[in-house]
N, C-alpha and C positions, 0 to 999 in steps of 0.2 A: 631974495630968499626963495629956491625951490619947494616946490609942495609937500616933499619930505622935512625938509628944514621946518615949515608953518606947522606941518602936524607933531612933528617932536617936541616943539615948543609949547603947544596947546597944551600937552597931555603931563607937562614936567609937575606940575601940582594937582593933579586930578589921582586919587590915591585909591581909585576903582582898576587905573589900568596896574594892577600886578600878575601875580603867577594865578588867579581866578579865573578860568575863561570855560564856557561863554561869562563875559561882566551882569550878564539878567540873564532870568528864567526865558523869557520870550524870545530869544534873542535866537533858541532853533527850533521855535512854534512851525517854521517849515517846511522842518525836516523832521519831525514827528510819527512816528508809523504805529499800527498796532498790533505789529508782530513782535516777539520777543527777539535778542538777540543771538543768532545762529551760531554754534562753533563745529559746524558739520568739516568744514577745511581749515579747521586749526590745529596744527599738529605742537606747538608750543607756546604754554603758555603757564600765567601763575595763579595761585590761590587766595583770596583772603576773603575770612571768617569776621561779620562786625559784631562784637559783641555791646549792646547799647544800655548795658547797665552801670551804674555808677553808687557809690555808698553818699555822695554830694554832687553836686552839680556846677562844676567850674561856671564862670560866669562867662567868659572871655571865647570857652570854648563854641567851635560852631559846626558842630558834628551832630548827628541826631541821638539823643541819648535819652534816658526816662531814668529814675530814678528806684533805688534796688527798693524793690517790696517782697516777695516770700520767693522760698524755693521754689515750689511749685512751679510757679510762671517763669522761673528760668528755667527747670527741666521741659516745659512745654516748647517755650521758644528755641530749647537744643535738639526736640522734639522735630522741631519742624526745619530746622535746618539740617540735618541729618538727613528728612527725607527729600528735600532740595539736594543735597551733592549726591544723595544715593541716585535721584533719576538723573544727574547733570553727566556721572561717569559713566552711567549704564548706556548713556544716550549718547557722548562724544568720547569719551576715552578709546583710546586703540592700544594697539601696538606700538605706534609710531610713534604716540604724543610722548613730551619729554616737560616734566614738571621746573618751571626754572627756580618757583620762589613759592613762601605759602605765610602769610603774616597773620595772626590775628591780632585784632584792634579795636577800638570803640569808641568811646565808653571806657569800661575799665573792664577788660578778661577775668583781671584775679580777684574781681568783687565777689564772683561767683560763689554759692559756697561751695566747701571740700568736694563732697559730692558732685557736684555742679560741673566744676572745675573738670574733676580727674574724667565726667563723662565726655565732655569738651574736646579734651588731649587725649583723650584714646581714640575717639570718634574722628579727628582732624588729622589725627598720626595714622589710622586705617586705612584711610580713603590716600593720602598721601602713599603707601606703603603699595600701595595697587599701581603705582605708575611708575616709569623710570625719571629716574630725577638726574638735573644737569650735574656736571661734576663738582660747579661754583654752591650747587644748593644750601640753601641756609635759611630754615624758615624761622621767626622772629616772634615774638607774644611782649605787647604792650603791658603794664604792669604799671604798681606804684607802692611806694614802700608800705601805706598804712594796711593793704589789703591783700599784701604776699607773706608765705609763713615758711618754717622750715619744710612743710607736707605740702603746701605746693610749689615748691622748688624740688623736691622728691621727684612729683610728678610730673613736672615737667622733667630731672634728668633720666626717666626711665622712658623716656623719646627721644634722647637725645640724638636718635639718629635724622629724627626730623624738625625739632625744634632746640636748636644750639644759641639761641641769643633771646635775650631780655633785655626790653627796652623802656627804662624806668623814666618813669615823665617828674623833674624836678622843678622847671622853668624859672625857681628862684627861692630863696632864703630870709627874704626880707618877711617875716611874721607878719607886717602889718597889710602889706601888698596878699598876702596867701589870705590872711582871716576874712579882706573883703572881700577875695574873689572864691570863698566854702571852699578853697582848698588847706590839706593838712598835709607836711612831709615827715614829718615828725621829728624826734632828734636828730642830731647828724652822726651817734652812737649806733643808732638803728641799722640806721643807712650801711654802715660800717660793718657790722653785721651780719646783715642779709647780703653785701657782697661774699662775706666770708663763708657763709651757708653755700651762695651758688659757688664761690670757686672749690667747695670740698665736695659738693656734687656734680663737679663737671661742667658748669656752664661757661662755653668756653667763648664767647663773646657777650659783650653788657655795657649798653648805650643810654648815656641819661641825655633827656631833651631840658635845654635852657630854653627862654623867651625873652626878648627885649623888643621896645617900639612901645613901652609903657607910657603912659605921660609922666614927667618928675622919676622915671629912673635914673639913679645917678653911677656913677662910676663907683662911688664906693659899694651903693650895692651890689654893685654886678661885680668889683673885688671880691667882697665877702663870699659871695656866691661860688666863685671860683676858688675859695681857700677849702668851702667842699668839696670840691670836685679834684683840688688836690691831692685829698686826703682820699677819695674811691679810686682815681684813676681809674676809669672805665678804657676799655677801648676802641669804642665809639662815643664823639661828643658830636648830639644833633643841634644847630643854633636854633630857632624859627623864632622869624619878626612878626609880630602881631601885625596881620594883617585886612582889612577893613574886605568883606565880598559883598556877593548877594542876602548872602546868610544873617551876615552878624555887622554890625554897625558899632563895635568896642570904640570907646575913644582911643584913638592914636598918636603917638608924637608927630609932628612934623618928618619930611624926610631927611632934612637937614640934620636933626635929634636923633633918628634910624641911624641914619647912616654913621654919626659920631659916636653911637652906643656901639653900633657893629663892629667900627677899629680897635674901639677899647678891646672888645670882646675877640676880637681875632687874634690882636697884641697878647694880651692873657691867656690864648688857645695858644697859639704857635710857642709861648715861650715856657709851658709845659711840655714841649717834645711833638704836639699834633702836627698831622700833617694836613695840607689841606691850602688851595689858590684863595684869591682874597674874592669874596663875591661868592662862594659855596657856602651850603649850611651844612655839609657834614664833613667832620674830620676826623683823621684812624692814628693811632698807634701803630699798628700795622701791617702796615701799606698797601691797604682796599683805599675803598671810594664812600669808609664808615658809611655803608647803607646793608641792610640787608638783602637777599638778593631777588627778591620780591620787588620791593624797593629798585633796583639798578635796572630789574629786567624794563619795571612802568616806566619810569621815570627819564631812561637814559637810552635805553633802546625801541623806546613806544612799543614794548613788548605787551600782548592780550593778555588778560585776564579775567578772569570771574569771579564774583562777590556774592558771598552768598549773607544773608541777612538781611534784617530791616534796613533799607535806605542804601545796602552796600551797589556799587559800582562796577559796572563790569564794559569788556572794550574789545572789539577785535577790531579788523583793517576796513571794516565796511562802517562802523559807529560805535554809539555809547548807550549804557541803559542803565536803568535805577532802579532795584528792586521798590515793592510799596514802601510807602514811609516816610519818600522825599519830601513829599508833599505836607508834612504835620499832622499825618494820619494817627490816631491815639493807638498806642501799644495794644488796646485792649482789639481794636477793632482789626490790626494785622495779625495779632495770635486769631481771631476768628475765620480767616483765609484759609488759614490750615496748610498755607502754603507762601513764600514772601515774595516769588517767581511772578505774583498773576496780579495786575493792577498798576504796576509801575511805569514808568517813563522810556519809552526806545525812540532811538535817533539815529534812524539811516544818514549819514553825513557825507558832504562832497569831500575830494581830497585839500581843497582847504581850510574847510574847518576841521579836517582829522588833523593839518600840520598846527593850525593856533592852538589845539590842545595840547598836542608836543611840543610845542615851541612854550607854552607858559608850563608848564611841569617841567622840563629838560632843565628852563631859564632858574630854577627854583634852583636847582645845582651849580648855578654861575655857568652855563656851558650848553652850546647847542650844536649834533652834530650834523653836517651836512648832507652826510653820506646818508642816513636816517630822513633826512630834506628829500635827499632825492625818491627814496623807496616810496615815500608817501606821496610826493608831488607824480610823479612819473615823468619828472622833467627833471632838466638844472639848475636847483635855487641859484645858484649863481648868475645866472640868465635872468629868472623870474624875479628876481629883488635887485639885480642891478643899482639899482640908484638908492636902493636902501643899506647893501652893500656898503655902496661906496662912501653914503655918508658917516654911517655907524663908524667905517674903519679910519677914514680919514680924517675925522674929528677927536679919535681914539675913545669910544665908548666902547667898541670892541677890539680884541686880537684873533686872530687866523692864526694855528699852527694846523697842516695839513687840513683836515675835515673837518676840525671843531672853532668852532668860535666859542672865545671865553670873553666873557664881561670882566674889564677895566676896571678901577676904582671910580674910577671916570663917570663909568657907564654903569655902574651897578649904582651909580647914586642917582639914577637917573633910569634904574630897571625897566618900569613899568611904560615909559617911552619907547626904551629900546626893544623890547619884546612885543611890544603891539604892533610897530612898524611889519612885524610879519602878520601881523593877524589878519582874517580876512576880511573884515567888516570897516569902515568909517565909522567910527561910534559919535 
């Protein structure tokens, strides 16, 4: 057995190696620096706004989030994030930069209240309206049915030039699974609904996220679940497998139990019309790659970004940084900053740890391209993985069509193997 072969085998039940990486905090203790991260020579990139407020607190979820208390302190926090992009444009924006994607997410955006909200979306549609945007643009707002209304569905369609998609989080139907976990979606009338509100004001893409990798989900649930999603036809369906990081410790099913929930759940996607390879989580109506393009530009092209908010994320070709927040710092104490930019986390990275972070985000989509391998490597992945190559293909955990590698049935049961194999570390 070669050294690849021992280490794929290692890692086939160890359910840290997934799309997570770095798998711990300390893991780029150093590569650490205490400069912020620079976008002096980025000429394209995307946007995303976290909004970290919630009306309940999912259980499951492992995002930074605090829980909604008065306006006030959301006007404050939209307060300070306004004057974060105001100095971020003033300071890198040109001519030349070309906007690909702009998402906000949290938390819950539309917990906000009315007010809140519409300061939000005129405030994220402004700063957006000052750049040139790609031709794909399509920026996205997280949402959920108990805390969207016909007024803020208005207000979002009166930007509809810069935000075209709503992406309503449902992750399942089963009442008893929602009550434990403080979440509510309310009737499936609602639902019904509030599609009908946004298709008469224009929104012209609406993406619900499922979840499976529950322990005891059963197929009739995830049935049921989908006789909703019958009835919205969205046209974007996100799947995401509950899974285990640094963050959050949920209990999980087995991969074996993952992966047999994922068939079901793929069989039931495909045989609604979606489209979408087996081993991706998102699938279109169509014929995108159901991601926003926020979404495609991170995710698929290791394209930069900046994050503005508590805890939000940002990226260019040199490293990664964390605004304050990451860390479990109290809401109260980053409103007192006065700014969400100063206190956080930067990580100057070598070109391999810039590829295991593309290569676990890319692998999230079933798909890594190689041509992307190379920009980041400054080499030939095909060269530099050779033996990892050749096992992955020859064993059929992956397929080669021109530049991309897609994950197998094979090999998406067995992800979190196949995707470390490029990582840079021995864990």
């Amino acid at each position: 057995m070669t050294e690849t072969e021992k280490l794929f085998e290692t890692r086939k039940d160890i359910s840290d190696y997934n799309t997570s990486y770095p798998l711990h905090p300390s893991d780029w203790s150093t590569w650490k620096v205490s400069d912020t991260l620079s976008f002096d020579d980025v000429d394209d990139l995307s946007f995303y706004i976290h909004i970290p407020f919630c009306q309940s607190l999912c259980r499951y979820c492992e995002y930074i989030k605090y829980k909604k208390t008065s306006d006030s302190i959301e006007h404050e926090y939209l307060d300070i994030v306004d004057g974060d992009m105001h100095e971020f444009v003033e300071q890198y924006v040109t001519g030349k930069t070309i906007l690909r994607g702009f998402d906000i997410g949290g938390g819950t955006p539309t917990a906000l209240s009315i007010e809140n909200f519409a300061m939000l979306i005129k405030m994220a549609a402004g700063y957006a309206r000052r750049i040139k945007r790609a031709k794909d643009f399509q920026g996205s707002i997280e949402a959920t049915f108990n805390t969207i209304d016909e007024k803020k569905i208005a207000i979002i369609s009166e930007h509809s030039d810069i935000f075209s998609r709503i992406s309503f989080g449902l992750q399942s139907t089963n009442c008893t699974f929602l009550r434990d976990n403080n979440r509510d979606n309310g009737q499936t009338q609602r639902m019904a609904d509030i599609f009908r509100i946004c298709r008469q004001q224009g929104v012209n893409t609406i993406n619900l996220d499922l979840m499976y990798g529950f322990v005891h989900q059963t197929k009739e649930e995830m049935k049921a679940t989908m006789k909703v999603v019958e009835k919205l036809m969205p046209e974007h369906l996100t799947v995401y497998e509950l899974r285990t990081n640094m963050l959050n410790r949920y209990p999980i099913a087995t991969a074996e139990q993952r992966f047999e929930q994922y068939s079901h759940l793929y069989d039931l996607i495909t045989g609604l019309g979606y489209k979408g390879r087996f081993g991706m989580n998102t699938f279109s109506l169509i014929g995108d790659y159901g991601l926003s393009s926020y979404l495609q530009h991170r995710m698929m092209k290791n394209g930069s970004y900046k994050g503005f908010g508590i805890a939000a994320q940002s990226k260019n070709d040199t490293g990664i940084s964390y605004n304050i927040g990451k860390n479990g710092e109290s809401l109260k104490f980053c409103l007192s900053k006065k700014t969400f930019e100063k206190g956080g986390d930067s990580y100057k990275l070598p070109p391999r740890e810039l590829l295991s972070k593309y290569v676990a985000i890319s692998g999230y989509c079933g798909m890594i391209d190689l041509s992307v391998m190379e920009e980041i490597l400054h080499s030939d992945p095909n060269v530099v993985f050779e033996n990892e190559l050749d096992f992955l293909l020859n064993n059929n955990y992956i397929e080669k069509i021109g530049t991309m590698l897609y994950l197998t049935p094979k090999g998406f049961l067995h992800y979190g193997s196949v995707l470390s194999l490029f990582y840079n570390r021995s864990f």
